[in-house]
C-alpha positions in Angstrom: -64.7 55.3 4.3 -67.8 55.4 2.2 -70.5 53.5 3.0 -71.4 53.3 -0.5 -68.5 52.0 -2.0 -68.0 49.5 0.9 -71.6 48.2 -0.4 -72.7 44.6 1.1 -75.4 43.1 -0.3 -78.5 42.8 2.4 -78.1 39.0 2.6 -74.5 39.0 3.2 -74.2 41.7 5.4 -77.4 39.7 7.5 -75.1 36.8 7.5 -71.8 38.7 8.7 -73.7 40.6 11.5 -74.7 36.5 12.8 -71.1 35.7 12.4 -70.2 38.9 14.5 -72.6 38.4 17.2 -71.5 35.0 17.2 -67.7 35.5 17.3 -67.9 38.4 20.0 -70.6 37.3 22.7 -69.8 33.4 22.1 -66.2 33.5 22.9 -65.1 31.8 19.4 -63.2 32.8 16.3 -64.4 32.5 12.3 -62.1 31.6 9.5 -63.3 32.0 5.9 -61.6 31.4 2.5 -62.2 33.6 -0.4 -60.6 32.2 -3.4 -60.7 32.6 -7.1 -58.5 32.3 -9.9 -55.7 35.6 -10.6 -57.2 38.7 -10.9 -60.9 37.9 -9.8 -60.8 40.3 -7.4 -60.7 37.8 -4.7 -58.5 40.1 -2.3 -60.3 43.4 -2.8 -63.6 41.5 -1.7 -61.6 39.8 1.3 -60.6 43.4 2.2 -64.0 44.5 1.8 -65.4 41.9 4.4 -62.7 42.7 6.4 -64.1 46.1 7.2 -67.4 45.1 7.4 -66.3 42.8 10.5 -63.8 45.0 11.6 -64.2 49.0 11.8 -60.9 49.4 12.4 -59.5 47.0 9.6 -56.0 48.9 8.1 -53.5 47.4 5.7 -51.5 46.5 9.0 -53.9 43.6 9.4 -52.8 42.1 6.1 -50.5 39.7 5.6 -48.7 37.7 3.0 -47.0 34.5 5.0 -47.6 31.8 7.8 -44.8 34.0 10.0 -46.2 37.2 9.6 -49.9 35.6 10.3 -48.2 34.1 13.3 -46.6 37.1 14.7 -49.9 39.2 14.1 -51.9 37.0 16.4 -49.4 36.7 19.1 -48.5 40.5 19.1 -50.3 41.7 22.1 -51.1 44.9 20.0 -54.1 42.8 18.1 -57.2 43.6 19.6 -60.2 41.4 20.4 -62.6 41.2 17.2 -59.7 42.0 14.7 -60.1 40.9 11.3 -56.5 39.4 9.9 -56.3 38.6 6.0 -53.6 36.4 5.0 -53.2 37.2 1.4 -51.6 33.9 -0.2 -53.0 35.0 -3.4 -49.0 35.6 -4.6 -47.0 32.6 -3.9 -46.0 31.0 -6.9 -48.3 28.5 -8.2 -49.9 28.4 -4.6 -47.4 25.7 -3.9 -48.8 22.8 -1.4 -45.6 23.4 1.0 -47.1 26.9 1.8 -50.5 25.8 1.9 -49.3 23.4 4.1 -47.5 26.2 6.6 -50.8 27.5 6.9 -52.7 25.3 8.1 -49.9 24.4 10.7 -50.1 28.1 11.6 -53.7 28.2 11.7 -53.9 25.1 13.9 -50.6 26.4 16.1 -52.3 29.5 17.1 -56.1 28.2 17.4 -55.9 28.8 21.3 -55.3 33.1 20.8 -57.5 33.2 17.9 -60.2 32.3 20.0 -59.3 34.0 22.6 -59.3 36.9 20.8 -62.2 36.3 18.9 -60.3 37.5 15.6 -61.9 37.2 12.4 -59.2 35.3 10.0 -59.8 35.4 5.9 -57.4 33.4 3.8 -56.9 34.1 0.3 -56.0 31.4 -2.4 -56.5 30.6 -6.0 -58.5 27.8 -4.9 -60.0 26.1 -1.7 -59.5 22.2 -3.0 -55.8 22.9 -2.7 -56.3 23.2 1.2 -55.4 20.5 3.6 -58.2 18.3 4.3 -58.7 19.0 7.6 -58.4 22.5 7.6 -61.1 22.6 4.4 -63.6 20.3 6.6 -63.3 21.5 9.9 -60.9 24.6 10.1 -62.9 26.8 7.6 -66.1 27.9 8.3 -67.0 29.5 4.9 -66.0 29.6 1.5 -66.7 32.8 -0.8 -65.9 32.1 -4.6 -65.3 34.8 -6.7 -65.5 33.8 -10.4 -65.7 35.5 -13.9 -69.9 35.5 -15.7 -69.9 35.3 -19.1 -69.9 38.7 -19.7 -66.5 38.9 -17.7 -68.3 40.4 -14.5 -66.8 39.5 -11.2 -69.5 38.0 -8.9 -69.0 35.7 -6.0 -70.9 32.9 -4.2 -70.8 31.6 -0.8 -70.9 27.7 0.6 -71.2 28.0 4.1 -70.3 25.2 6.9 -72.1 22.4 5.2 -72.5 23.3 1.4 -68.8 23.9 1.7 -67.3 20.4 3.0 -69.7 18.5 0.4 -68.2 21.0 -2.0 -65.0 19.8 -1.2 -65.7 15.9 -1.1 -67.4 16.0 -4.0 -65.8 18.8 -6.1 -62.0 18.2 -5.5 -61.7 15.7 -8.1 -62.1 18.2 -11.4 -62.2 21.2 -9.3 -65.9 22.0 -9.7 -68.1 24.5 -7.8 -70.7 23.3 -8.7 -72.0 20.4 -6.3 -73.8 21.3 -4.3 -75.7 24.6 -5.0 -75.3 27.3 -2.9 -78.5 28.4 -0.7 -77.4 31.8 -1.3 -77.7 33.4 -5.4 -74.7 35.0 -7.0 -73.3 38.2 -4.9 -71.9 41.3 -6.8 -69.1 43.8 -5.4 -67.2 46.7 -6.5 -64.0 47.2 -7.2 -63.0 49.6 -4.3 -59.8 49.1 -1.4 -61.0 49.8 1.8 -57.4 50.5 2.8 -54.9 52.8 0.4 -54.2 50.8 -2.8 -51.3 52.1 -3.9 -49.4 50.7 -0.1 -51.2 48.0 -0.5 -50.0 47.0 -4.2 -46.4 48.2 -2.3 -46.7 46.1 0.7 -47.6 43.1 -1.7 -45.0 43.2 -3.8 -42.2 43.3 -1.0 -43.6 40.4 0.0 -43.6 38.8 -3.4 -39.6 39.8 -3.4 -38.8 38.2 -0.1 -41.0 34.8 -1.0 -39.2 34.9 -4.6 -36.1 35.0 -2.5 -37.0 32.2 0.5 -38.1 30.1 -1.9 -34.9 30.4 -4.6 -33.1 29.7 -1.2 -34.6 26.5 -0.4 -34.1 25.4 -4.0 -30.2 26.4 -3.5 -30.7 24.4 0.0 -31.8 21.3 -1.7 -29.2 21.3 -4.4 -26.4 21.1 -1.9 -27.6 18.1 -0.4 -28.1 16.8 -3.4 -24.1 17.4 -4.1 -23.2 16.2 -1.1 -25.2 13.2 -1.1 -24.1 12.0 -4.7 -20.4 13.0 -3.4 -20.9 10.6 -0.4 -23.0 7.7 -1.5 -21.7 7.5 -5.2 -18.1 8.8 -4.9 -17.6 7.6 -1.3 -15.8 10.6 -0.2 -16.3 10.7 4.0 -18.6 12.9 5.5 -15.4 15.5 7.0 -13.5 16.2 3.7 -17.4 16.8 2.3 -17.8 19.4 4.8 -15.0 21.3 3.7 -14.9 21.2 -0.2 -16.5 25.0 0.2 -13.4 26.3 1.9 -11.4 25.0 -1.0 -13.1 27.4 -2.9 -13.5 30.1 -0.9 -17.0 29.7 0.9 -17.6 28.6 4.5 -17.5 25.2 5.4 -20.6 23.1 6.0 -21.5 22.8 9.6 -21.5 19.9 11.8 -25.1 20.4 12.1 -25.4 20.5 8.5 -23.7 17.6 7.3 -25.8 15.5 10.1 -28.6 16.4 8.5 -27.6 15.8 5.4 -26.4 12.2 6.7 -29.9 11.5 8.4 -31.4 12.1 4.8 -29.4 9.7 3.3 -30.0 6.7 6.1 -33.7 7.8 5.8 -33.6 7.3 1.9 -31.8 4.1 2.1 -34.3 2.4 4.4 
């Protein structure tokens, strides 16, 4: 790797080199949010800090869902002072539900990220759509990346307190700008630290298998909505429901299934 493509400006690579020190001989972790809206850059300069953190950073330590983040903090094969970027930059209209099955992966696995003293960056279009908590307390950092006016991509960083006022204060319209960073606007080039061409691979396999989870939950929530009006409005019992998909050639619904389905209708009709 080239030192001087993986350029970081002096003040920012004096404040990573704290955060290092601090994550490796204080026996704690760091999570940081880059955001920034599509095509910023915003996962180029995640990758970018990545290295600086972590030497050995490699396209294996990115990842584009809650499991996969999960599995690459449990997996015995991640070394102490890794740097792990989960990439949500993809998911379609950076939905609240996933945002919401990171911060319960983030919280589930707090106990071997410190442990391990890993280094966590998470990737979104924008850091007021984060869970409370996780913005406040979770997140140590915040580096926005933004378009100037002449259509340059710079960034700016909020750290621990800047960045919860920013988010108590800013969340209403989405504004960056209260408070003011103590830190002036950051540049960055527009190299991979890892191969780009795997990278842009790797990224759209996940985009296919997200496309594909998510088009099954809508298919999931469309059945129960069948079932439901079939019960409720038509009054048809909950047995002969569970087997209108044989009729036509699919496989029943489970037992499991339609109690599920039941508990969501007692719920709703409480």
């Amino acid at each position: 790797m080239e030192e001087k493509k993986l350029w970081v400006a002096p003040i920012v690579k004096e404040l990573l080199d704290k955060v290092k020190k601090r994550v490796l001989t204080k026996d704690r972790d760091f999570v940081a949010v880059v955001d920034g809206e599509e095509g910023s850059g915003k996962s180029v300069l995640a990758m970018q800090l990545a290295a600086y953190l972590d030497p050995d950073f490699n396209l294996d330590n990115i990842v584009f869902n809650s499991d996969d983040f999960l599995k690459k903090i449990k997996d015995p094969k991640t070394k102490r002072g890794a740097c792990i970027v989960l990439d949500e930059a993809f998911a379609a209209a950076n939905s609240r539900a996933s945002l919401t099955e990171v911060n319960r992966a983030m919280i589930g696995v707090a106990t071997e990220m410190r442990q391990k003293n890993l280094f966590v960056l998470l990737c979104i279009p924008s850091f007021f759509d984060l869970d409370k908590y996780f913005a406040l307390w979770r997140c140590r950092s915040l580096f926005h990346v933004y378009f100037t006016s002449e259509e340059d991509r710079n960034y700016i960083i909020f750290p621990k307190d800047q960045k919860k006022l920013l988010y108590l204060t800013g969340k209403k319209f989405y504004s960056y700008t209260k408070p003011h960073s103590p830190y002036p606007p950051f540049t960055f080039a527009n190299f991979y630290p890892v191969d780009e061409v795997e990278y842009r691979r790797k990224k759209a396999e996940a985009f296919k298998k997200r496309t594909v989870s998510n088009q099954a939950r809508i298919w999931l929530t469309q059945r129960n909505a069948y079932a439901k009006y079939i019960i409720r409005t038509l009054g048809v019992a909950q047995e002969e429901v569970a087997k209108i998909p044989s009729l036509y050639g699919s496989i029943p619904l489970s037992q499991q299934s339609m109690s599920l389905i039941m508990k969501e209708i007692g719920s709703e009709e409480q």
